[in-house]
C-alpha positions, 0 to 999 in steps of 0.5 A: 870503411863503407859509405851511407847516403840517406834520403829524407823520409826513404832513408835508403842507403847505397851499400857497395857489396866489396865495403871498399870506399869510391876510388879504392882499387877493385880487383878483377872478380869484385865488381859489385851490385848496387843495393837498397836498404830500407833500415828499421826505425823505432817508430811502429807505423808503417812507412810509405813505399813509393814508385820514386823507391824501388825505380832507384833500386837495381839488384836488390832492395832489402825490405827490413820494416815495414812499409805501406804502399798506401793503396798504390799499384807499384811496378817493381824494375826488372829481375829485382831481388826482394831480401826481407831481413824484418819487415813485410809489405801491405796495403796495395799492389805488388807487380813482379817483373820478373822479380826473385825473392829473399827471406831471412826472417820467420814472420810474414813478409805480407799483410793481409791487404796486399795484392800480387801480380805480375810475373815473378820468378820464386821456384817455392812458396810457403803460406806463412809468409802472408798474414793470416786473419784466424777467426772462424769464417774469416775469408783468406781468398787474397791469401790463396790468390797471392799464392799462386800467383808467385806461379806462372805458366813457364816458370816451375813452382811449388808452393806449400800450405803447411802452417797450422791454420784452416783457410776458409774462402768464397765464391765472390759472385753474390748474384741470382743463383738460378743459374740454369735460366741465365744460359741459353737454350734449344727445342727439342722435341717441342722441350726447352733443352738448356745449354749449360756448357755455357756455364763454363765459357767466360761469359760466367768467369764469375764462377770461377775462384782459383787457377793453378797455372801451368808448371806448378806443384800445389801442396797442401798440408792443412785445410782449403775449405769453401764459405757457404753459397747458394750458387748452384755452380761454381768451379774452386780451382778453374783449370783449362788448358794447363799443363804440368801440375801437381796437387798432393799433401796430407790435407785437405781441399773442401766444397761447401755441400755440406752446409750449402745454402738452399735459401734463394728464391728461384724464379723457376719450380726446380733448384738448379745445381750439379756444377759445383767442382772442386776441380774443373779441368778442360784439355787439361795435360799431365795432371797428378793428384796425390795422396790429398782428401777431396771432400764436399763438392756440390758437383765433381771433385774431379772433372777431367774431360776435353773440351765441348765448347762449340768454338774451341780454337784449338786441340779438345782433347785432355791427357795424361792423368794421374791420380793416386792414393786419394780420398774423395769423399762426399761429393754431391754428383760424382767423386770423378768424372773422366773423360780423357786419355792416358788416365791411371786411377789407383789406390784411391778410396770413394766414399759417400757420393751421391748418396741422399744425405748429401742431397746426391744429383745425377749420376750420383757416383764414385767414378763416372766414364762419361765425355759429355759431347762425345758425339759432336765431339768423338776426339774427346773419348775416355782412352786408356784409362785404367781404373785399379785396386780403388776401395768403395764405401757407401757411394750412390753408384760406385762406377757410372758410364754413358758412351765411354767411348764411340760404338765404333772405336775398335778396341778396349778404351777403359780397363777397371780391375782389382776392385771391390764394389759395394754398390750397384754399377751403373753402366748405361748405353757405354762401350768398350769397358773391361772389368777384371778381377773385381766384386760387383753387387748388381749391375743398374738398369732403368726400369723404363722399358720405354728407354731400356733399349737405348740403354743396351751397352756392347763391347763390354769384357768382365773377366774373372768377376764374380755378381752378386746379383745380375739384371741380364737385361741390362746388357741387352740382346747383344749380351753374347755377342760383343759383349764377353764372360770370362771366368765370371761368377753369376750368383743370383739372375734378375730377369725382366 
């Protein structure tokens, strides 16, 4: 016989898991753990969950209709387990201390005006537990938010985007959208030189949407796709100094470039825009990215690079990248951006960065081997970093590089092999590259005599490629002494 002890309005009950009564024996392994149940009613209206309720809970408070928090913040008691057996939680805040989850119904368990904080300890995640507004348009930000934030940076996650459904969210900054005079600048050269590494500094969190911590593996079988803006920078998922995560899935994550708004009057003569990433990802470590479509960026779909900000407390460095069997489609400035170590770029198609019709901004290309800083910063250069057997289609640019390591670094940083170009390479003033086995159609040079000469790339190695059309001037005077052909293929030389 078991024994129930109601209160008024919670109509909790304490349930000794055993079902012995007070006073019958225990036998030794049966003690018992002390749970709150919150039975169904009849009525449909939500009732209030309050602080009072879940402090008297201890070990597990079972969640079997639903309930409101009534806007309020409620903490729940350490390494509590939620059971939902029928019914949800919404409206408020939901802080996990360290707090598990059990779920034996199919329908949501949180509605959509719910908040989650905390630190909560759940090793996997599913979209369909939160409710989901399915009108065109509608902002589902919360739901993400929510999402990741089961995650935390010691504890393993995975979390899965897998229910039928196209999650549309914001940037939720609506200020000036002339960026570019919002940040600092030097004179150079009696010029106004702007300090846009600034836009990433916490002076402009407002930029950023999303963060995946640290451990967690994000799958995404359906489709993330931004709300127009007229910001001319933001950072979809805002990564600096993570380590171990994981981004894969049959689907899809998506910018707003291809319907972003270009109706905000700005206060200067020229748009300023080019830092809209998908993933924006500074000393970052141990990424993978895997089988998804990245698609529409304003900026870079990938940004991968160490860190130039002038007080970084700590190591610069970015490593330990992979990215595989990927699709990086239509990204305004470049489908990547690498400046790391330790990078494998493979079996990934590019297709349509850079180009006119998404409005393409400088370097306007597929992959770009560029580490911004590299001079005041020369711990931050590309090192073995292998780009192979990647397919081109209609890019501006299928690979940009300036300074992809130091003229003195000693030795081959970047390798790109088995590749098939359909686009001009676009190699300015870079080192330490190596082509093997690969198609190239034309090699980029300025046309400005006046800069041609900053632009001589040395320590440059193509083995085994074939030209389609060679600017020899692009390598410079130096052409046959640091830089080497091995076996190349020179179908028709452009002298200038």
């Amino acid at each position: 016989m078991k024994w129930l002890c109601f209160w008024l309005m919670a109509v909790s009950c304490s349930v000794p898991l055993d079902g012995k009564l007070p006073g019958e024996e225990v036998l030794p392994g049966e003690e018992t753990l002390p749970v709150v149940v919150i039975p169904p009613v009849e009525e449909p209206q939500p009732t209030a969950l309050t602080q009072q309720m879940v402090d008297t809970a201890q070990g597990t408070l079972v969640i079997s209709r639903n309930l409101s928090l009534e806007g309020a913040e409620i903490v729940l008691p350490k390494d509590l387990t939620l059971e939902f057996q029928g019914g949800s939680l919404d409206g408020g805040t939901l802080v996990g201390n360290g707090t598990k989850l059990k779920v034996t119904q199919e329908k949501p368990l949180f509605g959509l005006s719910l908040r989650i904080s905390g630190v909560w300890n759940v090793p996997e995640v599913f979209d369909w537990w939160f409710a989901f507004d399915a009108a065109e348009g509608a902002v589902s930000n919360q739901i993400i938010e929510n999402a990741l934030a089961f995650s935390n940076d010691k504890t393993f996650c995975h979390i899965w985007f897998v229910a039928d459904r196209v999650y549309y969210f914001e940037l939720p900054y609506k200020g000036r959208a002339d960026l570019g005079n919002m940040v600092t600048y030097r004179m150079v050269d009696g010029k106004k030189r702007r300090n846009y590494y600034e836009l990433g500094t916490d002076a402009f969190s407002f930029l950023r949407i999303f963060t995946i911590p640290s451990n967690t593996h994000l799958t995404v079988n359906n489709k993330l796709k931004m709300l127009p803006t007229s910001v001319g920078a933001y950072f979809v998922f805002w990564e600096y100094g993570k380590e171990k995560v994981t981004v894969d899935g049959s689907g899809v994550i998506a910018g707003d470039n291809d319907w972003h708004r270009y109706d905000s009057p700005m206060s200067g003569t020229k748009y300023y825009g080019e830092w809209g990433h998908l993933f924006k990802c500074a000393r970052c470590k141990d990424f993978v990215f895997r089988d998804i479509t990245l698609s529409d960026s304003y900026g870079d779909c990938i940004m991968f690079s160490g860190s130039h900000y002038p007080e970084e407390p700590d190591t610069r460095w970015a490593s330990g990248l992979t990215v595989e069997n990927v699709k990086i489609l239509r990204a305004r400035r470049n489908g990547m951006a690498i400046g790391a170590r330790d990078v494998v770029i493979r079996n990934c198609h590019f297709e349509g960065c850079g180009t006119k019709e998404v409005r393409g901004t400088a370097p306007r290309s597929a992959i770009d081997f560029e580490p911004d800083y590299i001079r005041q910063y020369p711990e931050i250069g590309n090192e073995h970093v292998l780009l192979e057997k990647c397919t081109f289609k209609n890019n501006h640019f299928d690979v940009a590089s300036y300074m992809n390591n130091m003229w003195g670094y000693g030795q081959v940083a970047t390798v790109v092999k088995d590749c098939v170009f359909t686009s001009s390479l676009k190699i300015q003033g870079t080192f330490w590259m190596r082509f093997e086995n690969c198609y190239i159609p034309f090699v980029w040079n300025s046309k400005d005599s006046e800069r041609s000469v900053m632009l001589y790339s040395r320590h440059m190695e193509f083995v085994n490629c074939e030209f389609g059309e060679y600017d020899t001037s692009i390598l410079g005077n130096v052409t046959y002494v640091s830089n080497k052909y091995k076996n190349c293929k020179f179908n028709t030389a452009v002298e200038h």
